[in-house]
N, C-alpha and C positions, 0 to 999 in steps of 0.2 A: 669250480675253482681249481685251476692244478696246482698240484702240491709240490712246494720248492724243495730243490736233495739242498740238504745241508750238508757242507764241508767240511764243518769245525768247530768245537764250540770250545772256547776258553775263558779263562776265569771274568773279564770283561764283557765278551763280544760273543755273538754267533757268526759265521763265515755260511753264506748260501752262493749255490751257481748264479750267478746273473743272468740276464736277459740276452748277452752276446756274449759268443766269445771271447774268451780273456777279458772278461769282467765279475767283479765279485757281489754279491749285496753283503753289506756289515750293518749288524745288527749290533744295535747299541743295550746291554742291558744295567740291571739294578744293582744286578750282584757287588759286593765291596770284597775282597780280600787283603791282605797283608802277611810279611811276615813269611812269601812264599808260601800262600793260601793256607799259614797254619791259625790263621784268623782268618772269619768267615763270617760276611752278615750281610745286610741290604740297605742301601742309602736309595729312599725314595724318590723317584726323577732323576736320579743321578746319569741314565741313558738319554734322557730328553737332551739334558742339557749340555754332557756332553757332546752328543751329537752336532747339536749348534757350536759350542764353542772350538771343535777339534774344523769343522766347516768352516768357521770363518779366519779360524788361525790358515789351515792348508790355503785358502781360497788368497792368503794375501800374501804367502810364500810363495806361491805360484806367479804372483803378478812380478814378484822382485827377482824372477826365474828361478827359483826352488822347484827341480824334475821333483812331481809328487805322480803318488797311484790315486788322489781326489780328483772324480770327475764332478758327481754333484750330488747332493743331496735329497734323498725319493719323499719323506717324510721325518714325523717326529722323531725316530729315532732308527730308522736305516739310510746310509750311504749309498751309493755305486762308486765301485774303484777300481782299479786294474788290476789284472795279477798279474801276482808279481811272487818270487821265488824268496820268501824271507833268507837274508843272512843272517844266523843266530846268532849273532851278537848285539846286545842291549847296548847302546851309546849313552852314558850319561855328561853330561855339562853340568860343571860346576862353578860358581860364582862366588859362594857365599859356604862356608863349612855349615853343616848340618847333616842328621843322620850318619850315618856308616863313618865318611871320612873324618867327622868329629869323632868319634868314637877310638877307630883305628887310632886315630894321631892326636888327641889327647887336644883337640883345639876346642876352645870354648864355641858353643853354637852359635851363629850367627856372626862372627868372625870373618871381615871381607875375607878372601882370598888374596895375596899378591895378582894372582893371574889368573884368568879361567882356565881350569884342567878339565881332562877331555878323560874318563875312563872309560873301559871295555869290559862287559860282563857274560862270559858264556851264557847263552840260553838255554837251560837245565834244570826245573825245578827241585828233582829228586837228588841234586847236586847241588840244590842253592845259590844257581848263578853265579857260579865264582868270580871273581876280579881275576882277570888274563891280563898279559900285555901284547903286542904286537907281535912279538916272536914266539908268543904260542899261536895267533893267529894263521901265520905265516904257515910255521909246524906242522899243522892240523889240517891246512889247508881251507878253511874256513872261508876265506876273501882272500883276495891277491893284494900285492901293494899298490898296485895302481885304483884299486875298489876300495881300499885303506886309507888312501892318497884323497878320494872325491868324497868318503864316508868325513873325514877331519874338516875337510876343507867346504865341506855343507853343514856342517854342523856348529862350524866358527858361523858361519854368516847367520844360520837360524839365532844364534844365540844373541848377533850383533841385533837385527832386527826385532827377536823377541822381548827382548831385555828394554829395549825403546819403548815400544809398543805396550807394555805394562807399567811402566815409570811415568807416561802418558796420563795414564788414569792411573795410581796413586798405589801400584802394588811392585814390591821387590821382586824379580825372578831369581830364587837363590839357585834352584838346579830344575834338570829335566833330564826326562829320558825319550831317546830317539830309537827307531827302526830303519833300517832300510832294508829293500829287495831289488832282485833281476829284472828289470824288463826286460823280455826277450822280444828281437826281432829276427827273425830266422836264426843264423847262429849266432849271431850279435847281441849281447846282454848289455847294459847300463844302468848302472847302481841309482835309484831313486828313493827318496822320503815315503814312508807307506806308515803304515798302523794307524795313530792316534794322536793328535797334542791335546790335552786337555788338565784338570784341577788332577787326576787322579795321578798322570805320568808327570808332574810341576808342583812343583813347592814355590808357593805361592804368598807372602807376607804383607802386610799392610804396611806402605812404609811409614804412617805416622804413630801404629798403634803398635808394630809388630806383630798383630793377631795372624793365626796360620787359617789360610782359605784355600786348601786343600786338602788333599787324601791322609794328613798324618793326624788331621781332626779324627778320622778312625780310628786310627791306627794307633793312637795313644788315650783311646776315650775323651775326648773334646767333648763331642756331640757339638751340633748345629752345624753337620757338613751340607742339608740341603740350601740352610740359609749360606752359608760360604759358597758354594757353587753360585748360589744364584747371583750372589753379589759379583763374581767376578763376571758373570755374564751380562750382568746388568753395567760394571763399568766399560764391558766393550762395546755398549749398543744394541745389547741381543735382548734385554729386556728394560721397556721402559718403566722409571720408579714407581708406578699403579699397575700395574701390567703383572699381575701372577704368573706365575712359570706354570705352564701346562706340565703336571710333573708324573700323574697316574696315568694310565691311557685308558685305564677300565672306566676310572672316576671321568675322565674327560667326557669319555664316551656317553656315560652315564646321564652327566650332567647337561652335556649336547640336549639327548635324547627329550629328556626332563623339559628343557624350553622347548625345544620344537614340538612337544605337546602342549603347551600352553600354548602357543603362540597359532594352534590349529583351531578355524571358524566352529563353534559350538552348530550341529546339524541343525536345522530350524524343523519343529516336529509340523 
């Protein structure tokens, strides 16, 4: 079996060479961090189901013309996707104050917003990811304003789409965080959607319960982030209501194994 070079590994994902050029495989793992990984812990299946839910979110941005780096999905919890040149900055949308911008500005949590706000956060852990604005962007040279211009203006539509798409099935989108990279085509770059949508990058709320079914279940000791993940995959269609989420790969594996020996003809002596 040859052994795949790995590219990258960060606090989510592992990054390997793919099969073709200018392709990646993203490996989806368990790990949970927060807090700019100064919390650190493991939410069970959290790679599984990520992997499904960030696949069927890109798979339907795609169709509404959202340029993504998602080609298709290899298994439980690896991608294939294109490389693509990350620009280091974090895009977050905002809908709904919580986290950070309640805090800053003193607004009580779950407070519509007048308007959805679009912030920029350097990509810096040992910095903390600062809150930027455009003209430190600019400054820095980070992205140009025409790569500024198509990062706002895909990130308005993601949010018009995704914001439907979870109201659908019965969940607020209060905020999320975006990526985008270069696709290069000889000298020619074009800024496209890459990393991840998923419970972990999405604050996600129940709109009759207000219960939170995402990543801040960690991040504040909730506990029941596997059952919150699963729920929200289960209202997008990814798992049906009897239908366990495949969520260990060892256990899976395990448990395969286990029938397919029962299910083998007893030798007749």
């Amino acid at each position: 079996m040859t052994r795949r070079r790995q590219i990258y590994e960060g606090k989510a994902k592992i990054l390997y060479e793919g099969p073709e050029p200018g392709t990646i495989i993203q490996y989806f793992k368990d790990d949970a961090t927060a807090f700019n990984a100064q919390k650190k812990g493991t939410i069970s299946g959290k790679g599984v189901l990520n992997n499904r839910i960030s696949e069927h979110v890109f798979t339907l941005l795609g169709m509404i013309g959202i340029p993504t780096h998602f080609i298709r999905r290899l298994n439980m919890r690896e991608q294939l996707v294109r490389q693509v040149e990350i620009i280091p900055i974090e895009v977050v949308v905002r809908n709904v104050a919580a986290g950070s911008i309640a805090k800053r500005f003193g607004i009580e949590e779950g407070t519509q917003l007048p308007r959805t706000i679009i912030e920029y956060y350097y990509k810096d852990d040992s910095l903390g990811d600062p809150l930027v604005s455009d003209e430190h962007i600019a400054a820095f040279g980070w992205a140009s304003q025409d790569e500024m211009h198509d990062i706002a203006d895909m990130a308005i539509r993601v949010n018009d789409f995704m914001a439907g798409m979870f109201a659908a099935v019965g969940i607020r989108l209060v905020d999320f965080k975006l990526e985008f990279g270069r696709l290069f085509d000889g000298e020619f770059a074009r800024v496209i959607l890459a990393d991840e949508i998923s419970p972990d990058g999405c604050r996600l709320w129940d709109m009759k319960t207000g219960d939170k079914m995402d990543k801040d279940r960690f991040r504040r000791d909730l506990g029941g982030e596997v059952e919150a993940y699963q729920e929200v995959a289960r209202r997008l269609g990814l798992l049906t209501e009897d239908e366990p989420a495949v969520l260990d790969l060892d256990e899976h594996r395990k448990a395969r194994s286990q029938t397919s020996g029962k299910d083998k003809p007893t030798p007749t002596e």
